[in-house]
ChimeraX commands (.cxc) that place a marker at each C-alpha (Angstrom):
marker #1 position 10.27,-12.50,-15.31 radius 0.5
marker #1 position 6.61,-12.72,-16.87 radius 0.5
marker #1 position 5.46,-13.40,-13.44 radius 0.5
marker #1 position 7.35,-10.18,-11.53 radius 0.5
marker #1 position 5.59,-8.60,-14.04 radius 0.5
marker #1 position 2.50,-9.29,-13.71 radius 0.5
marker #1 position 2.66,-9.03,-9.80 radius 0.5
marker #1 position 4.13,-5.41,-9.82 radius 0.5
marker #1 position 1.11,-4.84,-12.00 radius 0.5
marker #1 position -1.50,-6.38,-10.19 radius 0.5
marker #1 position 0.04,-4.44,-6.98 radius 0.5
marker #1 position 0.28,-0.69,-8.88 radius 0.5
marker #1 position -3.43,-1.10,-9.52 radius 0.5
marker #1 position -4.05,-2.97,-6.13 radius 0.5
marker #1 position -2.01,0.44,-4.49 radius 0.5
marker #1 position -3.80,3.03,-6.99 radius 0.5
marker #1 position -7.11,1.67,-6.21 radius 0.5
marker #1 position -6.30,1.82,-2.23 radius 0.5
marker #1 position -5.21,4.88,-2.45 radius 0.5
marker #1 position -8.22,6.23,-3.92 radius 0.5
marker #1 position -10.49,4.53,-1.66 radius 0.5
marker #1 position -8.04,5.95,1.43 radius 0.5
marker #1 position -8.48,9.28,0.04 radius 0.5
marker #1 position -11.99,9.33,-0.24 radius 0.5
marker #1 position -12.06,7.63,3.80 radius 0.5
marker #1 position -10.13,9.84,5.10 radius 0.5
marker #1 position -10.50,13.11,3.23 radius 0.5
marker #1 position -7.97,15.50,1.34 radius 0.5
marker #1 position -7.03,16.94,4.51 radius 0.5
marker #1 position -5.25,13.66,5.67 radius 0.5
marker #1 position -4.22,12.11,2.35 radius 0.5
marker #1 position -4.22,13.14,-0.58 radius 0.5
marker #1 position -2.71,12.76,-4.32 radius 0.5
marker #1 position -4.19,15.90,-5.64 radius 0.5
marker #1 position -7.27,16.14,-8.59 radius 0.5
marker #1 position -4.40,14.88,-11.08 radius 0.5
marker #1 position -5.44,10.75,-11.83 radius 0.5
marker #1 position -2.07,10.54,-13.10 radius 0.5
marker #1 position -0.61,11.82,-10.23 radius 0.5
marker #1 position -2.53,9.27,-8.45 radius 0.5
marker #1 position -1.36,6.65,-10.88 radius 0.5
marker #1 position 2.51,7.00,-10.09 radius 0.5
marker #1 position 1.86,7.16,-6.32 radius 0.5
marker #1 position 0.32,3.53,-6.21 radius 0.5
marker #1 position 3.23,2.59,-8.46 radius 0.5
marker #1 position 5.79,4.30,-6.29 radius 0.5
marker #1 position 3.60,2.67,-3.03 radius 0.5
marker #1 position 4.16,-0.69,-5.12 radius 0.5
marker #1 position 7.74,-0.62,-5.51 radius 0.5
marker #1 position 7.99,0.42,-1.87 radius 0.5
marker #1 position 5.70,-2.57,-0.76 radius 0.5
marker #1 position 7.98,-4.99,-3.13 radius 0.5
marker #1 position 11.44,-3.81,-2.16 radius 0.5
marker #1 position 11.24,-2.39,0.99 radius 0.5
marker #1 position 8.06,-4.38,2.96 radius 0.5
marker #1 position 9.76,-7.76,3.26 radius 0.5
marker #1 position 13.38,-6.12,4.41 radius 0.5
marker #1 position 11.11,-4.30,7.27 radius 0.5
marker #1 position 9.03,-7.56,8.34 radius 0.5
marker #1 position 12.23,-9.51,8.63 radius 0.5
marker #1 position 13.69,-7.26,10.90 radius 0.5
marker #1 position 11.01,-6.69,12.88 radius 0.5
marker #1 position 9.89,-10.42,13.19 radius 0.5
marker #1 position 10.43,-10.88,16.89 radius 0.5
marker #1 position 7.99,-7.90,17.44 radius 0.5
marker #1 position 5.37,-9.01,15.05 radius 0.5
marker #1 position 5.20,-12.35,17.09 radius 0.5
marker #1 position 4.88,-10.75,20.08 radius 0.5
marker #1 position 2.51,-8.90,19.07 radius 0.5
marker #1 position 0.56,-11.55,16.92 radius 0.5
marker #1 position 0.59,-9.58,14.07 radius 0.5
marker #1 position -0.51,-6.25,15.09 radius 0.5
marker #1 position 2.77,-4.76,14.20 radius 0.5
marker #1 position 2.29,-4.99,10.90 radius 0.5
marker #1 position -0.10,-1.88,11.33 radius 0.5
marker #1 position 3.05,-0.18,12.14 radius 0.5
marker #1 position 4.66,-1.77,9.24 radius 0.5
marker #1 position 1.98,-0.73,6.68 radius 0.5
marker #1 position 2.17,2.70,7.72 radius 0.5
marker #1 position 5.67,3.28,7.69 radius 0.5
marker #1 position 6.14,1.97,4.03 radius 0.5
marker #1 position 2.97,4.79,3.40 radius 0.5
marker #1 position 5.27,7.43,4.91 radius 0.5
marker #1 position 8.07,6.06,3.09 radius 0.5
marker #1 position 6.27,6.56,-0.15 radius 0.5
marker #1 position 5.28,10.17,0.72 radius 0.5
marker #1 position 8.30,10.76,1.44 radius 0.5
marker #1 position 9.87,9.54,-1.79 radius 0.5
marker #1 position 7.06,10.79,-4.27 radius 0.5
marker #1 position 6.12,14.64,-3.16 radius 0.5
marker #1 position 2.83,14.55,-4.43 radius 0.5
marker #1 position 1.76,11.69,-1.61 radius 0.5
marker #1 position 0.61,13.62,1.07 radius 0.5
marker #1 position 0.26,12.00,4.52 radius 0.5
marker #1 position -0.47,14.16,7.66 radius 0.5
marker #1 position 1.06,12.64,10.09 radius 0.5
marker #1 position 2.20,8.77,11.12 radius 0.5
marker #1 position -1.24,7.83,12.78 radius 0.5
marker #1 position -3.01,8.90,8.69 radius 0.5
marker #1 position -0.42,6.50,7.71 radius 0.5
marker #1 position -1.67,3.54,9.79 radius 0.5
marker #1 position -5.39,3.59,9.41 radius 0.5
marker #1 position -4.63,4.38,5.36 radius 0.5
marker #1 position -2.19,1.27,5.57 radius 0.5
marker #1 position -4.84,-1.00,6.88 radius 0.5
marker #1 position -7.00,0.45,4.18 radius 0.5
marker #1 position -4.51,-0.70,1.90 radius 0.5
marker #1 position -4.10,-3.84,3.24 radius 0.5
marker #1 position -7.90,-4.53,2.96 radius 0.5
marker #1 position -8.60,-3.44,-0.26 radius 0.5
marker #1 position -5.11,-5.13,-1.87 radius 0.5
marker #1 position -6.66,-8.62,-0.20 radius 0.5
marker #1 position -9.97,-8.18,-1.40 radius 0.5
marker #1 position -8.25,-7.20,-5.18 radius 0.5
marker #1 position -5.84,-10.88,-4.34 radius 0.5
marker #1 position -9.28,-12.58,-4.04 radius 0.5
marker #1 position -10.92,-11.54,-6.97 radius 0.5
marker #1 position -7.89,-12.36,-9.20 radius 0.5
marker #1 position -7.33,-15.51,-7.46 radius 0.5
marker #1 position -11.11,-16.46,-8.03 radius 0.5
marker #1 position -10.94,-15.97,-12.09 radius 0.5
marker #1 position -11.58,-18.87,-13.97 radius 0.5
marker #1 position -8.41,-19.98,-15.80 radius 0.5
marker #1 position -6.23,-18.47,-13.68 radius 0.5
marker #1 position -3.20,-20.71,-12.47 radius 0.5
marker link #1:1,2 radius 0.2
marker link #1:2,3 radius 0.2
marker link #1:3,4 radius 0.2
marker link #1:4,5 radius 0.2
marker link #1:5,6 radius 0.2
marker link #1:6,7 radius 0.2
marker link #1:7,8 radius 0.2
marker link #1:8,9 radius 0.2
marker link #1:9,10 radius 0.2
marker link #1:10,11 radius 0.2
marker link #1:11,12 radius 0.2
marker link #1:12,13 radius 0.2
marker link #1:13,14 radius 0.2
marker link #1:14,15 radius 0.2
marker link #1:15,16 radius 0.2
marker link #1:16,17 radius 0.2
marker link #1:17,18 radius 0.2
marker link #1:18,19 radius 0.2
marker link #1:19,20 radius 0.2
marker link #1:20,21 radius 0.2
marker link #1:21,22 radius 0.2
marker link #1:22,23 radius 0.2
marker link #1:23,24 radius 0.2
marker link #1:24,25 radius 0.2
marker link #1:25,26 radius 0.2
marker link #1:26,27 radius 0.2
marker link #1:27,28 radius 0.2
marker link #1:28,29 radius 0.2
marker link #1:29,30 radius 0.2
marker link #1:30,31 radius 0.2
marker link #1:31,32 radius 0.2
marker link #1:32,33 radius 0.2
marker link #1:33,34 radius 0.2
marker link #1:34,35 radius 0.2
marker link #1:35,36 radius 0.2
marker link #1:36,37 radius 0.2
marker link #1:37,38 radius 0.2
marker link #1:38,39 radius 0.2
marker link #1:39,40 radius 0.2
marker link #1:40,41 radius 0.2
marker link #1:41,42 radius 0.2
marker link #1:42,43 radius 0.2
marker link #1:43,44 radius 0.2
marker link #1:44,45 radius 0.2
marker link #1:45,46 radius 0.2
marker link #1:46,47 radius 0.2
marker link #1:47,48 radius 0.2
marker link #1:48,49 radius 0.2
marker link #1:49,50 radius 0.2
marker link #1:50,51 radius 0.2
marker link #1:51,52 radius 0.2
marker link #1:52,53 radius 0.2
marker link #1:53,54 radius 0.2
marker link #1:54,55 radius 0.2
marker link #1:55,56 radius 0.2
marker link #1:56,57 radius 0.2
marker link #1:57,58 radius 0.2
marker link #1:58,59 radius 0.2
marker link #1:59,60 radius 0.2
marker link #1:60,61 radius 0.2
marker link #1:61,62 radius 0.2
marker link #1:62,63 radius 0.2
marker link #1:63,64 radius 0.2
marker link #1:64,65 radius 0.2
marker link #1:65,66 radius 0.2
marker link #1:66,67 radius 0.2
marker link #1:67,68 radius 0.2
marker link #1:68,69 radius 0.2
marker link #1:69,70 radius 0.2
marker link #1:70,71 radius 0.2
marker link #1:71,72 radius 0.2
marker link #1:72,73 radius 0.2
marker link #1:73,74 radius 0.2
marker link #1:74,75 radius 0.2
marker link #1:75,76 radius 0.2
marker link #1:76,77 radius 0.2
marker link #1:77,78 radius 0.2
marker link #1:78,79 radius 0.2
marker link #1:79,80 radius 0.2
marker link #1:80,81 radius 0.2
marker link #1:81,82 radius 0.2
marker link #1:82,83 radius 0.2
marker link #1:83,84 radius 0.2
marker link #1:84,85 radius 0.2
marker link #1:85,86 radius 0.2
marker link #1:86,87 radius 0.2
marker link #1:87,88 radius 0.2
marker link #1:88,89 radius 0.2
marker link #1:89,90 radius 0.2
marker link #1:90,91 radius 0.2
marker link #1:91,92 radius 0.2
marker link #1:92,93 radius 0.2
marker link #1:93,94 radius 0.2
marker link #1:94,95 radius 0.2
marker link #1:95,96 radius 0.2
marker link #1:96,97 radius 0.2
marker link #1:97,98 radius 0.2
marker link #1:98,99 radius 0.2
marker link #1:99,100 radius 0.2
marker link #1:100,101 radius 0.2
marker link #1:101,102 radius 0.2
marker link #1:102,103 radius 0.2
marker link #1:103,104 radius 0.2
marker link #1:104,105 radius 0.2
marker link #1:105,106 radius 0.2
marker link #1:106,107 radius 0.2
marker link #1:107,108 radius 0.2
marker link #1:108,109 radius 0.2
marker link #1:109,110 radius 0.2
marker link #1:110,111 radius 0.2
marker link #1:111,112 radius 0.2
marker link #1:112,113 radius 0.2
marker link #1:113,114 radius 0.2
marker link #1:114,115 radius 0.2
marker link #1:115,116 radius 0.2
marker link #1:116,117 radius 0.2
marker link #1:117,118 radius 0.2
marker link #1:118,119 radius 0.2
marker link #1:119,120 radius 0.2
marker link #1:120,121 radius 0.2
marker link #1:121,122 radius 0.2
marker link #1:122,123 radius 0.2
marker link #1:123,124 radius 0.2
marker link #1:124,125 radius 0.2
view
């Protein structure tokens, strides 16, 4: 239990801190959580639970299309859990499906790089 913990909270700052990074990419036109850092705050934890709950139920149905792709329809995958978030939190804005990808990979690089650093800590099991 300690450990679903600590994931979920390691991916709500992982998602708030791609988020912001996204926004600031890709402008307030595109996406956008408002001025409001708790706004912000609840969208990488609704993003999180999304990623947690949904992600894995979305990459096992699509499996035969991420292999034939090698990969590259996870892109597709990332995106659509984005929209999925906007769509479940109001204050997520995402302009259209194509925001939603190149955000996603944003997301994607940002929550590896955050995996990395953790990992790295000394102590750390």
């Amino acid at each position: 239990m300690q450990r679903l913990f600590i994931s979920l909270l390691l991916r709500w700052v992982a998602s708030s801190l791609g988020l912001w990074i996204a926004m600031a990419i890709l402008g307030s036109s595109r996406l956008d959580v408002g001025d409001n850092f708790t706004t912000l705050v609840v969208a990488g934890l609704v993003l999180a639970l999304v990623n947690m709950a949904l992600k894995p139920i979305l990459v096992v149905i699509s499996f035969p299309a991420i292999i034939l792709s090698l990969g590259l329809f996870m892109l597709v995958i990332n995106g659509l859990v984005l929209l999925i978030a906007s769509w479940l939190y109001d204050s997520l804005y995402v302009k259209n499906f194509g925001v939603a990808v190149v955000a996603g990979v944003i997301l994607a690089v940002v929550n590896l790089l955050v995996s990395k650093i953790i990992k790295d800590i000394p102590g750390k099991d």
